[in-house]
N, C-alpha and C positions, 0 to 999 in steps of 0.2 A: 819677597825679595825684589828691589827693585831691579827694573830692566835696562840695561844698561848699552842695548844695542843701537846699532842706527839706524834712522828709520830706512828701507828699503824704498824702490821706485813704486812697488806697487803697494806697497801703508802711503807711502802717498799720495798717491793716485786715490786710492779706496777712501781716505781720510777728505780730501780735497770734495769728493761724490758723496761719501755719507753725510761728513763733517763731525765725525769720530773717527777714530783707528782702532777696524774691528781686531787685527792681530795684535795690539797691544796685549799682552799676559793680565792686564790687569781689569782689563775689560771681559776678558773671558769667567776671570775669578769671579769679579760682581760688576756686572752691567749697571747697575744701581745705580751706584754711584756716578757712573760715568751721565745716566740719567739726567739727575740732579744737576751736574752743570751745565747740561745740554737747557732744564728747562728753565735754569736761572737768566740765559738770555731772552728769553721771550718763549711762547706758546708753539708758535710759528715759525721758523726758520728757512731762508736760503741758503746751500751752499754755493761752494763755487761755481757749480757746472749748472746750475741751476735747480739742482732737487729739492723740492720743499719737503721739509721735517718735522713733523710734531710729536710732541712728550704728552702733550693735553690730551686727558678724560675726552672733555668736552666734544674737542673739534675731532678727535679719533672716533668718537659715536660718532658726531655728525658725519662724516666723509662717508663710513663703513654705510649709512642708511639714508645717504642720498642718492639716487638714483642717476647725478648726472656725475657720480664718478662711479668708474669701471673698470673693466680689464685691458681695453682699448689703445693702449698707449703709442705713439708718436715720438720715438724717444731717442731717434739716431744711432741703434745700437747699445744706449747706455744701461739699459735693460732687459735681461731676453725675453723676447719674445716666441714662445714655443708655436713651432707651426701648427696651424690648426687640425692639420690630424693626428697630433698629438695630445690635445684641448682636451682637458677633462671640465667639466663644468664649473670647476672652482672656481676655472681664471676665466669663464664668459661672461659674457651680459645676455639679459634678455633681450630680445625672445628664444635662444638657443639655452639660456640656462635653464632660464624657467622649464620648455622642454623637456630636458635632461635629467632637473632635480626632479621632476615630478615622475618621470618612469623609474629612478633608481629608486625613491621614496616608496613607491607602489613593493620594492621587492626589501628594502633595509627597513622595514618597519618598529615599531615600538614593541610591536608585538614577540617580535626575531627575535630581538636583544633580550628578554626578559626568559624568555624560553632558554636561554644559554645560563643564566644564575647558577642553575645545579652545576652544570660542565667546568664553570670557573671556577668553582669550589673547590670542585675535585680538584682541578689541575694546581690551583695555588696550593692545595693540602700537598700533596704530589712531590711538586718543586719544594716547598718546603722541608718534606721530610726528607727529604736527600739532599740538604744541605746542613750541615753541622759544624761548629769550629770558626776558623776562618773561614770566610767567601766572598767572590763578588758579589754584590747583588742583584748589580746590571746583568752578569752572567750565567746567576743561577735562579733569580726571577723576572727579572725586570723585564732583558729580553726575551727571554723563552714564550710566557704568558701568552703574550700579544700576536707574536706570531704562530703559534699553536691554536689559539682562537681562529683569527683570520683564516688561516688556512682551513681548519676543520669547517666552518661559515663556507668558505669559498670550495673546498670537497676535492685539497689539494693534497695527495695521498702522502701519507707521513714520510715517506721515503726522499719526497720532495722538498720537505722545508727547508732544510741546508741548502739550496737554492737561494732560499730570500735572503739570506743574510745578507752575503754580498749584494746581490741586487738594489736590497733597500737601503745598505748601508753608502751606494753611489746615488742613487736617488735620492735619497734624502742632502745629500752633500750638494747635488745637482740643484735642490732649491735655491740658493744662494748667487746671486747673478754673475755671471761666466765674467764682468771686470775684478772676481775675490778670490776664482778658481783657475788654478794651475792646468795648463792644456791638459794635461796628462788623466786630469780628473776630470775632467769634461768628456776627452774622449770615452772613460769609464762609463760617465752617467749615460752619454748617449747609447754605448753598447749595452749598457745594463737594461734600458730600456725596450733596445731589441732584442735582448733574449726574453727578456721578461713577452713580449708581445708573443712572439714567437712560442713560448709556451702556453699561453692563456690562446691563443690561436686554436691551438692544438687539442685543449683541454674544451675547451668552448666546442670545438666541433661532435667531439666523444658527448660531450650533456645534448645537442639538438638531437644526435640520435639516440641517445636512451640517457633521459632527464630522470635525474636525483632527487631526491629533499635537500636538496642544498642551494648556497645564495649565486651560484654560478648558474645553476640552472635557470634558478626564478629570473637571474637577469637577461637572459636567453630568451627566454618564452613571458617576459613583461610585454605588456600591449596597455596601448589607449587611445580605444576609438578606431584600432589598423594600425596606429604609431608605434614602430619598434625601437630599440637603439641599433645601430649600423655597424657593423663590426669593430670599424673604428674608434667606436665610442663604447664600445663593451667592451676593448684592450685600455682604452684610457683611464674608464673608471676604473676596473681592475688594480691600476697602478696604483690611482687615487686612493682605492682603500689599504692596499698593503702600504703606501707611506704614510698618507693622512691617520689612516686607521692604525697604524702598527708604531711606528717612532712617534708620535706623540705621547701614545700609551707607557711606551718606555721611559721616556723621560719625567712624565707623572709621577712615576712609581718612584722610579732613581730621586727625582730634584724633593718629592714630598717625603720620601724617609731620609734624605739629608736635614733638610729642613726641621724634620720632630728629633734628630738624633743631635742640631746643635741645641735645641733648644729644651732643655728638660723637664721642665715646668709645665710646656706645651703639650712636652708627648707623654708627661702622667693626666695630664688631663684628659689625653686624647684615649687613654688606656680607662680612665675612669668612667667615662662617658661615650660606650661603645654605641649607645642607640643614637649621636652625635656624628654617627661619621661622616654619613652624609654633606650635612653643614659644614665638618672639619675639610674634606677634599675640596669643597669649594675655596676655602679659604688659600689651603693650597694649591689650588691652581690659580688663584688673586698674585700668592706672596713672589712664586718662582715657578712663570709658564713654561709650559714646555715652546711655544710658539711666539717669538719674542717682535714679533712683527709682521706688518702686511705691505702692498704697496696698493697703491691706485692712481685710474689715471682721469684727469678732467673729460671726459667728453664733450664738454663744450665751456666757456668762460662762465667760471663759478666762484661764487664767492662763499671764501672758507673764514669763520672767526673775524670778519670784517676784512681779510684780505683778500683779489682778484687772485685768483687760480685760471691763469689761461690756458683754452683749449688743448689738451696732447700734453699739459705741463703733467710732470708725476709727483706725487704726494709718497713720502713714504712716513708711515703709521704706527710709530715704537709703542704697540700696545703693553708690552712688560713694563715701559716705563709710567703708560696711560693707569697702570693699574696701581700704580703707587702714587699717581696722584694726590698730593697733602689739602688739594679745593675740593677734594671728594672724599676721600678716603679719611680717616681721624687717624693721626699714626701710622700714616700709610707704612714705614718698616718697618712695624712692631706684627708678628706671628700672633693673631689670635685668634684660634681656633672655634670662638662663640661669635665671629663679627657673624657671621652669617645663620645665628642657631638660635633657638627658642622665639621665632618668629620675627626676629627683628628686618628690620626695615631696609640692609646694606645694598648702596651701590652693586648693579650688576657687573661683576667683573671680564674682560674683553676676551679671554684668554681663546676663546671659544671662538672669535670673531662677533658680529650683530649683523642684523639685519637680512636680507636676501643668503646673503653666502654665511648663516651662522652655520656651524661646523654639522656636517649629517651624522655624524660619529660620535657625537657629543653622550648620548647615552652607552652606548660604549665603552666609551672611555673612563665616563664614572664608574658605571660598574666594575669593571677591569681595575681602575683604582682603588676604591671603595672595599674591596673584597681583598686585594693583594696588600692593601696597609692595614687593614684592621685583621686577617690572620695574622702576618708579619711581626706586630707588636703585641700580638697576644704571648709570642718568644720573649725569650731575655737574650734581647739583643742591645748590641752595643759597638760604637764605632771604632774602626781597628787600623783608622788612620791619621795622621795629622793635616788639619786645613788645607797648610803648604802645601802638600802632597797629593791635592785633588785634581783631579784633569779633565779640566771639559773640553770635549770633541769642537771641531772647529768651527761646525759651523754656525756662522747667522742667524740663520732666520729661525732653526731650531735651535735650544740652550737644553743640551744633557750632556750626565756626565759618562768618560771615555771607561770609568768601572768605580766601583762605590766599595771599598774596602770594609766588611763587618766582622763583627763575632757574633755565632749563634750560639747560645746557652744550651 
């Protein structure tokens, strides 16, 4: 339906700073598009206020895995900047990243995630079978999963998890830079954040005096060399995994079984070729990320794709559009579930982020995926909505949907 409103002060304000209009209805439905004539002008772009913008593969690696763009920005308010003792390592530079990745790493290891396989099973079988008929799917797997993992990881007693919802659901809104959010949800995000500390405070203190097998503990009592994390930054990370770690995951699940449910051709292949999944989740998270973008900022006069990036200037990094790249990708909007399987040779896709800051979660999150779509379509299931009728939540910087309407067989 086209939108037939006018534009507001702050679509234009936001459109003038992005040089899109993210509350357009139509941008929400498929960013794609909107893509595409973002990258018909150039690789590169200024807008008004001065933010540079790329759609480009290319220069999206390159930024992501040059060391002289960071988190650092200079930006007169045009971006927030979260105080530092709020910093979780995502949005640092070295030498405090490096730091920080390295004592979380010591306790999120490869090892952790793999030892959860059986538990995600159960739990998808679980959720599963108590869902029959109509259902959400955001509500009856999408989100439950993810944060029922997290928490049971983090050894947060089940009575607790109706907690996160809200929490993560302002947190997560809270990514999105405070010129797109309404005070009212800023206020949210910031108080969400202080209960949230405020509980992991509390929790955190209960593991130093009688430590668990759990990832709250191990993050407690990680050491290296005498280096601990600082209360501060074991409430941060905390946060970091219940959003990073939790609504990305959901939106995985939600954006990948929309994706195999319009396209039918895809999701019988994807049913034929169950030891493919692997390969298959990667593609979907190529086709429709959960995480539709990054920022960064020059730390010193840089030069990007041949153009000067001055010092404190910020880059912003449309990697959902990076990944549809047509000088990289073959068919960048064509869903196919083999670009990445039987060994072939395909662009890595960004969804993840690169470089220094590639996502810690990233094993995770496959899993979690991997497991919750290939039960899932092992049903006879089938979509129990029309297009028009889809709703994706508002924010930015994250793209899922607000509930995924099915029928389970």
């Amino acid at each position: 339906m086209e939108d037939t409103r006018e534009p507001s002060a702050p679509d234009v304000e936001a459109a003038s700073i992005l040089g899109f209009d993210p509350f357009d209805p139509a941008f929400h439905a498929d960013p794609y598009a909107h893509y595409r004539g973002l990258a018909a002008a150039g690789r590169l772009q200024r807008t008004a206020v001065g933010l540079w913008v790329s759609t480009s593969y290319e220069l999206c690696e390159q930024a992501l895995r040059n060391p002289r763009f960071g988190h650092r920005p200079e930006n007169g308010g045009l971006w927030r900047d979260a105080p530092q003792r709020n910093r979780s390592f995502l949005t640092m530079d070295p030498p405090d990243h490096t730091r920080l990745r390295r004592l979380v790493s010591k306790a999120f290891t490869p090892r952790l995630i793999e030892r959860l396989r059986p538990r995600v099973e159960e739990l998808v079988d679980e959720l599963l079978d108590a869902a029959s008929g109509d259902v959400d799917l955001i509500a009856a797997l999408a989100y439950p999963l993810p944060v029922i993992v997290i928490s049971e990881m983090l050894g947060v007693p089940p009575r607790d998890r109706d907690l996160f919802k809200g929490w993560s659901d302002a947190l997560a809104r809270g990514l999105d830079p405070d010129f797109l959010l309404p005070e009212a949800e800023i206020a949210l995000r910031d108080e969400a954040r202080a209960e949230f500390a405020a509980y992991f405070r509390e929790l955190a203190a209960q593991r130093r005096a009688e430590p668990r097998d759990d990832l709250l503990s191990a993050l407690v009592g990680v050491s290296d060399g005498g280096d601990v994390l600082t209360e501060e930054e074991l409430l941060a990370t905390c946060v970091l995994l219940l959003v990073a770690g939790h609504e990305t995951t959901v939106n995985l699940i939600g954006n990948g079984a929309l994706a195999l449910l319009r396209h039918p051709e895809q999701l019988a292949a994807f049913r034929d070729r169950p030891e493919n999944v692997a390969a298959a989740v990667e593609e979907l998270l190529r086709y429709d990320p959960p995480v539709q973008l990054t920022l960064r900022a020059a730390l010193e006069d840089v030069e990007l794709g041949g153009t000067l990036i001055e010092r404190g200037r910020l880059v912003l990094l449309l990697t959902g559009a990076a990944n549809r790249d047509p000088s990289v990708f073959a068919d960048p909007d064509r869903l196919d579930l083999l670009r990445y399987a039987d060994g072939r040779d395909a662009p890595r896709h960004l969804s993840f982020g690169h470089g220094i800051h590639f996502c810690l979660g990233a094993p995770l999150a496959r899993l979690e995926g991997r497991i919750a779509l290939k039960k899932l379509f092992e049903r006879d299931v089938t979509l129990a909505a029309e297009d028009g009728d889809l709703v994706y939540r508002d924010n930015l910087v994250l793209r899922g949907l607000r509930d995924l309407p099915i029928r389970i067989g």
